[in-house]
N, C-alpha and C positions, 0 to 999 in steps of 0.2 A: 203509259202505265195506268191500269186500271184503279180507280179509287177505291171500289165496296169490296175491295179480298185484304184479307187477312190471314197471316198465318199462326199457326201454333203448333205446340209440340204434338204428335201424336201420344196415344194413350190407348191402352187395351181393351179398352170399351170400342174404340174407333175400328178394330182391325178386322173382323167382319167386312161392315161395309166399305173398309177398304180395298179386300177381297175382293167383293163385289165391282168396286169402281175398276179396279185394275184390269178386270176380265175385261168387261165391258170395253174399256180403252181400247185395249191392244188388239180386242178380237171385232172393231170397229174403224180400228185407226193404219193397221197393219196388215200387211199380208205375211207377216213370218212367227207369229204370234198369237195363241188365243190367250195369251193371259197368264195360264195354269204356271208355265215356265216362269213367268215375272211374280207371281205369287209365290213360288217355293225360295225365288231368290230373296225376297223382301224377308223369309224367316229364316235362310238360312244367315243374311247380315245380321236379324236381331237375336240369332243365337251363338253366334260368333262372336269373335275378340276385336273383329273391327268395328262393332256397331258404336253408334255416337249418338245415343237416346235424346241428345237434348237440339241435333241436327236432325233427326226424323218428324217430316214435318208434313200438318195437312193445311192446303188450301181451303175458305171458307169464302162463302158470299150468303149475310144473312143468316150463319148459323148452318147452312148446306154445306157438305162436306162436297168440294168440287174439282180437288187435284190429291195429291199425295206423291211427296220425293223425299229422298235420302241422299246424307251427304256421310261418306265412312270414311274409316283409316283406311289407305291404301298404301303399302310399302312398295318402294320402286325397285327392281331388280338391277344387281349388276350384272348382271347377263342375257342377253333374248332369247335363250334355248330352253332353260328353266330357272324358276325361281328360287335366286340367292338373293336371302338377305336374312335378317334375324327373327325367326317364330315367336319369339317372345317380345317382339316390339308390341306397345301398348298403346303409343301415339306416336301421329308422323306428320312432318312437315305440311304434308295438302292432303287433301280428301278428294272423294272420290264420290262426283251428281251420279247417283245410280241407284235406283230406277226412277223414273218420273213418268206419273200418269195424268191426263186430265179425264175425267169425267166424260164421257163422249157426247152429252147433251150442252153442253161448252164450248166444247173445238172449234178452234178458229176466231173467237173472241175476246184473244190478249191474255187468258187467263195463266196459261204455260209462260209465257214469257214475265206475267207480272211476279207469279210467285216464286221462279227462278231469282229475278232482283232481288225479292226480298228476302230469299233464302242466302242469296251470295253476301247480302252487309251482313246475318250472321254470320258467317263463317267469317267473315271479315273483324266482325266484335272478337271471335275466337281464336284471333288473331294466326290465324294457317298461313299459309306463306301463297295457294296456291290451290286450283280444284282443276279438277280433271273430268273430262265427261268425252264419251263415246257415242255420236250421233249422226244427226243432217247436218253440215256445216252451214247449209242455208238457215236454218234458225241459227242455229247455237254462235256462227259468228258475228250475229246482229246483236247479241247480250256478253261480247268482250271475249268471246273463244277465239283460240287461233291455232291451227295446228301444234300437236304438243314437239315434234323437231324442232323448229325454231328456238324451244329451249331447252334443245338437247335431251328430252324425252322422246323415245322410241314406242311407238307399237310393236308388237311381234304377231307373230302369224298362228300363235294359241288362241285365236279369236275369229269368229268368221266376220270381220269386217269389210268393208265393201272399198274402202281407199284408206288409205294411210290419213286423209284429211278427215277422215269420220273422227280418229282421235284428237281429240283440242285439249289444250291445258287456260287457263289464264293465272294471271298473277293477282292476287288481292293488295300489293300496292307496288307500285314502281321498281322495276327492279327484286322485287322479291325472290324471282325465281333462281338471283343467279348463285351457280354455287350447288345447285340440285341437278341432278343428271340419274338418267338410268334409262331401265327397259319396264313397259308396263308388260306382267304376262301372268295370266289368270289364274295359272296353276297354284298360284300362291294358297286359292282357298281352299285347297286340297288337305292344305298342311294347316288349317286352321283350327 
């Protein structure tokens, strides 16, 4: 884990050059992405009812803004076809790592992985039960993901994912998870 990053809460002076960092990532880092999409997602969380102002977070090194991720309310469905569950829930069990960018003058220098860590013992201080991220299993299982079946969380196919193992859940502490079960399905933000 990298020692010179730091995290902190985002602030609306930051979101500009967040803007900026985000394009740059995904239209650097990706082939399914310029960006522009992951930009409308990051306001349509913070104008929503799942947003978690004090989990939206930027990475630093030096005062350089050099990552930017969020951790939200995700409600889990009892169904995979569409989302059931209650619109007026205000907080929920686990959140949900979505979106995470690094800076593309960065990549590949620990920086994602370090401030993932440091973002997860938050969530862990906020005592959640659990986070959920949609990705490469080759990163995200090296930082305690595990496909989210194993604890009887489901993907569904509201989502263009590439394998069922792209979805990962982890537990923030031993056994937290159990006793939580459902279906992850995206339509929820519809009804937001």
């Amino acid at each position: 884990m990298r020692r010179d990053i730091t995290i902190r809460i985002e602030n609306e002076k930051d979101f500009e050059e967040i803007n900026k960092l985000v394009i740059r990532s995904f239209s650097k880092g990706t082939d399914y992405s310029d960006g522009t999409d992951i930009v409308a997602l990051i306001k349509e969380i913070r104008d929503g009812q799942y947003y978690i102002p004090d989990l939206s977070l930027v990475a630093e090194i030096n005062g350089k803004i050099v990552g930017h991720f969020m951790f939200s309310h995700f409600p889990l469905s009892t169904t995979a076809k569409k989302a059931d569950y209650d619109i007026n829930i205000k907080k929920t069990e686990t959140v949900m790592l979505a979106p995470v960018s690094v800076h593309a003058d960065y990549f590949r220098q620990g920086v994602g992985s370090t401030m993932i860590k440091l973002g997860i013992e938050k969530v862990k201080e906020k005592d959640y039960k659990g986070i959920q991220v949609e990705g490469n299993p080759a990163f995200y299982n090296k930082l305690g993901f595990i496909m989210s079946s194993k604890y009887n969380i489901y993907p569904t196919s509201g989502w263009p994912m590439q394998a069922p193992e792209c979805m990962m859940y982890q537990e923030t502490y031993s056994g937290s998870l159990e006793g939580i079960s459902g279906y992850i399905v995206y339509d929820m933000y519809e009804n937001a």
